[in-house]
N, C-alpha and C positions, 0 to 999 in steps of 0.2 A: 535554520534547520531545514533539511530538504526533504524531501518526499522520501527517500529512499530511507533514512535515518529513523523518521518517526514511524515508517508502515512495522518499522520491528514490532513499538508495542500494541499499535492497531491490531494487527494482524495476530500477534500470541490472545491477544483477549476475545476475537471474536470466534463464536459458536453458529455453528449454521442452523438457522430455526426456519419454518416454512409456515407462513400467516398471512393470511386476505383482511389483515385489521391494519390499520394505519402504524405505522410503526414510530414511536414517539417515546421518551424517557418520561419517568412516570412523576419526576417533580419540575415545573418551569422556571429554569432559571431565570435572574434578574438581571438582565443585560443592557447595555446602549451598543449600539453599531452604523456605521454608515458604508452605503455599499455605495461602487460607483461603476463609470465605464472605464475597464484597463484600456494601457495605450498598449498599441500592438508591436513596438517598436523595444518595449522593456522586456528586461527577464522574467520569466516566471519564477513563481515561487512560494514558500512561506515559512512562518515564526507561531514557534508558538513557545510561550511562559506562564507562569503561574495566573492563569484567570484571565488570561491576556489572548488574541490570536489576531495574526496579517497575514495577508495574502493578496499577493502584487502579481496581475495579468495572468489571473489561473480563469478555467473552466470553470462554468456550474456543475457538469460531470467531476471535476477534480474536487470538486466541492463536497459533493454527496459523497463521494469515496471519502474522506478524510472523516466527515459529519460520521458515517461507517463504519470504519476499519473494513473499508475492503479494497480491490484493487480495482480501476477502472475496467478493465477484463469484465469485471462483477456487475457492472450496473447495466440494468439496460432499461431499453424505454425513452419517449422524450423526443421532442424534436430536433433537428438537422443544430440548431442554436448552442443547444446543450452544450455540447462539446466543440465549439466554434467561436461563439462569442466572446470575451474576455473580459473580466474586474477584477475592482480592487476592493477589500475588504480588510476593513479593520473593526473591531470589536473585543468588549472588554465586559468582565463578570463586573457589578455595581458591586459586589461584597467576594474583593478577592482574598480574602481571610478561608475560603469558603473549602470545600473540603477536594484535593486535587482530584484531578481528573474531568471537572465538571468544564472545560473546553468543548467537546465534543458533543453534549446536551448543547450545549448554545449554537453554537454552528447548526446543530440540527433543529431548532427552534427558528434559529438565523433565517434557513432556509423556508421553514413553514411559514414564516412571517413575511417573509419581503420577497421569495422564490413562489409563493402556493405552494411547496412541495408536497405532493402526497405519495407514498409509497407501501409496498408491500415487500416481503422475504418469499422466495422461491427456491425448492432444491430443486434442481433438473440434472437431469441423465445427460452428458457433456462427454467429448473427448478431453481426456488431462493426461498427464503425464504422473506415472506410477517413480519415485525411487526409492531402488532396490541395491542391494549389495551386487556388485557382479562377481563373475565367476571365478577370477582371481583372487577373492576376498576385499573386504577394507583396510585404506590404509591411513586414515585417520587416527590421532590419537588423543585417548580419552584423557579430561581435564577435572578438576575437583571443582573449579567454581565457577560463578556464570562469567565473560568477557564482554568487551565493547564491542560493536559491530560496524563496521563500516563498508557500503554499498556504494560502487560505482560503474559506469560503462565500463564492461570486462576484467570487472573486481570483486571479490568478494572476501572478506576479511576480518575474522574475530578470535580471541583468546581462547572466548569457551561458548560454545552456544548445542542448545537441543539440536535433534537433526528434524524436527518438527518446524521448528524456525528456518534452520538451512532450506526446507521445502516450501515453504511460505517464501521466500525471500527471491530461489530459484522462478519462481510463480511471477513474481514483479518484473521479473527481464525478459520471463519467455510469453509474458500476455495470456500462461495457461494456466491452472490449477494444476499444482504437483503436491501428488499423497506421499506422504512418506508412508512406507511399506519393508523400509530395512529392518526393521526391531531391533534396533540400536539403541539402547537406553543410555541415559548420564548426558554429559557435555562432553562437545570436541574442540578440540582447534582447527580451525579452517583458514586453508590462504588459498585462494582456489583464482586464476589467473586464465582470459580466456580473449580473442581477437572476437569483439563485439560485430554479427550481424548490422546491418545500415536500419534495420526495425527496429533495433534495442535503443531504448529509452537512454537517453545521452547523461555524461558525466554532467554532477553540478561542478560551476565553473570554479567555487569556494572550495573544493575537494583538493586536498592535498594530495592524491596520488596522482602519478606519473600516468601519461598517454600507454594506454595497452599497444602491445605489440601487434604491427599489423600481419606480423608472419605468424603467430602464436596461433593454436588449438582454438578449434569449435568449443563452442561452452558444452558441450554433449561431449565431446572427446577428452577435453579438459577434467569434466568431472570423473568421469571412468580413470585419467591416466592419474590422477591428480589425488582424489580420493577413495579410489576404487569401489564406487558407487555408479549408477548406470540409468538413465531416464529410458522408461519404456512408455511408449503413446499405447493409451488404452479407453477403454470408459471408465467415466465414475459420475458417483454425486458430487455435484457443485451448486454450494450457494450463492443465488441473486439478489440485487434489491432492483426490483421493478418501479420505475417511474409510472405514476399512474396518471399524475397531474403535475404539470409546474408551466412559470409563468416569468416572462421577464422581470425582475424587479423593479421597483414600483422608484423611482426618485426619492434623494435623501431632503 
């Protein structure tokens, strides 16, 4: 499963909160795990399944985003390592019976245990990107139930999805925070097709969609001609998590 695939439910679950208290889940899960040194040479990546999670030559920054639901864009803090150095991680709940979703508690324990991690939530005053209906109107069309989604370099593609999602997911390829501002309610269907900038976060290689078009529309043009929707750069509030403490990991 690739980053792009799971930030769907990351990113619908999380609520931006602002707190100077450690920010930790309120029961400790029971876990084993062993962290190591990635090799720099391998893919990055990761898996996650029922009480289970790996992750082959990711960042500790990639880390706390996932431990999160946020986008790396989101975290600051930390030193030059963070997002430079590389492991492997593997770890598993001791009672995977256990009630889902309890991945993300452990990774975030993961971290306070063998990372030091300590953090805080911050809203701050940020340039993001507003989307809005443009002038032409939308040409989107509404769907009755939710769809699959799938995210790639210069792809974006689901049956049915919120347009609250479509902006969270906009957010993971342009490194910014986009509000949705359309007041567009219900599901859409979105095939939205765009020549990915050299910045955008690259296709995973396991992606079964085809190489985007290198003559093809800006992801900005794309969405106006596409869905007749339109990203405006403005300010807004955006949520962080602040690194206050963290530490290389300690030897398995």
């Amino acid at each position: 499963m690739t980053f792009a695939r799971i930030a769907i439910s990351v990113l619908a679950a999380y609520l931006v909160s602002s707190s100077s208290a450690q920010v930790e889940p309120a029961t400790r899960p029971s876990y084993v795990a062993s962290v190591k040194a990635g090799k720099g040479a391998d893919p990055a990546g990761f898996w996650t399944t029922h009480g289970r999670f790996l992750a082959k030559n990711v960042t500790a920054k990639f880390l706390v985003a996932i431990a999160y639901g946020l986008q790396k864009f989101q975290i600051a803090g930390g030193a030059d390592w963070v997002d430079a150095d590389r492991f492997d991680i593997e770890a598993r709940l001791e009672d995977e019976s256990a009630t889902p979703g309890g991945e993300a508690p452990m990774i975030q324990f993961l971290l306070a245990d063998r990372f030091k991690l300590q953090v805080h939530r911050e809203v701050r005053e940020s340039t993001v990107y507003a989307l809005v209906v443009s002038g032409k109107g939308s040409r989107l069309k509404a769907v009755s139930s939710q769809g699959g989604v799938n995210v790639g370099a210069g792809q974006l593609v689901s049956e049915g999805m919120p347009i609250g999602l479509l902006a969270s997911l906009l957010g993971t390829r342009l490194g910014r925070t986009v509000l949705d501002r359309t007041n567009l309610a219900g599901r859409y269907a979105i095939d939205l097709r765009w020549t990915p900038d050299p910045g955008e976060p690259p296709s995973d290689p396991g992606d079964s969609f085809p190489q985007p078009d290198s003559s093809g529309p800006s992801i900005f043009t794309a969405i106006q001609e596409q869905l007749g929707l339109k990203l405006q750069s403005t300010k807004g509030q955006s949520g962080f998590l602040v690194i206050d403490h963290i530490e290389k990991p300690t030897a398995n």
